[in-house]
C-alpha positions in Angstrom: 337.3 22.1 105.9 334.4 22.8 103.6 334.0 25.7 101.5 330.7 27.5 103.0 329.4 30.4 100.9 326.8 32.4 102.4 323.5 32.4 100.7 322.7 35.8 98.6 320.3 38.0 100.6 317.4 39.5 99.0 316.7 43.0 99.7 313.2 44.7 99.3 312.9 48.4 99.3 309.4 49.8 100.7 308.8 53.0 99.8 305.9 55.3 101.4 305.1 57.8 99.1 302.1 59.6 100.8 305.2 60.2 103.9 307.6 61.5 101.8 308.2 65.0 101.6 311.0 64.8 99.1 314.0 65.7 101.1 316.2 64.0 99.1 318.1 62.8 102.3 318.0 59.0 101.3 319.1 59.8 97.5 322.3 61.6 98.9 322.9 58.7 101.2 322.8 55.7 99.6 326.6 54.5 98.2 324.8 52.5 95.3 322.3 54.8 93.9 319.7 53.1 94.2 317.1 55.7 95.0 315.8 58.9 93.1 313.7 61.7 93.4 310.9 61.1 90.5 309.1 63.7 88.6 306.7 64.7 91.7 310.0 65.2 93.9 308.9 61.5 95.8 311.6 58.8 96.3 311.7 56.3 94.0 313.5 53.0 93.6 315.5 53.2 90.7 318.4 50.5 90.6 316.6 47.9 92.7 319.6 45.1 92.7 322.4 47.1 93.4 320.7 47.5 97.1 322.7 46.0 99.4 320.6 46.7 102.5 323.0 48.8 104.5 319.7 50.6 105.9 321.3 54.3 105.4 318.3 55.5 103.8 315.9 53.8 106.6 317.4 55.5 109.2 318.2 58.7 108.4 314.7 59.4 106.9 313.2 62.0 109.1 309.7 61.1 107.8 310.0 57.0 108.3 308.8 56.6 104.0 311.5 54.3 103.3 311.7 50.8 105.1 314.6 47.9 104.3 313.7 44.0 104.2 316.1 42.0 104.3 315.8 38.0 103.9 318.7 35.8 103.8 
């Protein structure tokens, strides 16, 4: 049998700023720290590659700012 190794996914964070309210929902969520709240209390993306598009932030934002592409 031949060794099969999935092929790395690539994750892209899209953030909405003008949606954001800065609730600080997705920050508290997300088991890699990836995200932040920046200087004008807005999500921000701050450790891009350690997002392994589990999708907690997409869908527990009550405002729909933050969306998760994934392509394998």
């Amino acid at each position: 049998m031949a060794n099969v190794s999935a092929a790395p996914k690539t994750v892209h964070i899209v953030v909405r700023e003008g949606w954001c309210k800065g609730c600080g929902i997705c920050v508290a969520l997300c088991p890699k720290e990836v995200l932040s709240l920046n200087a004008s209390g807005k999500v921000a993306v701050v450790n891009p590659d350690r997002c392994t598009g589990c999708g907690r932030c997409e869908i527990h934002c009550p405002d729909f700012a933050i969306g998760i592409e994934v392509k394998e």
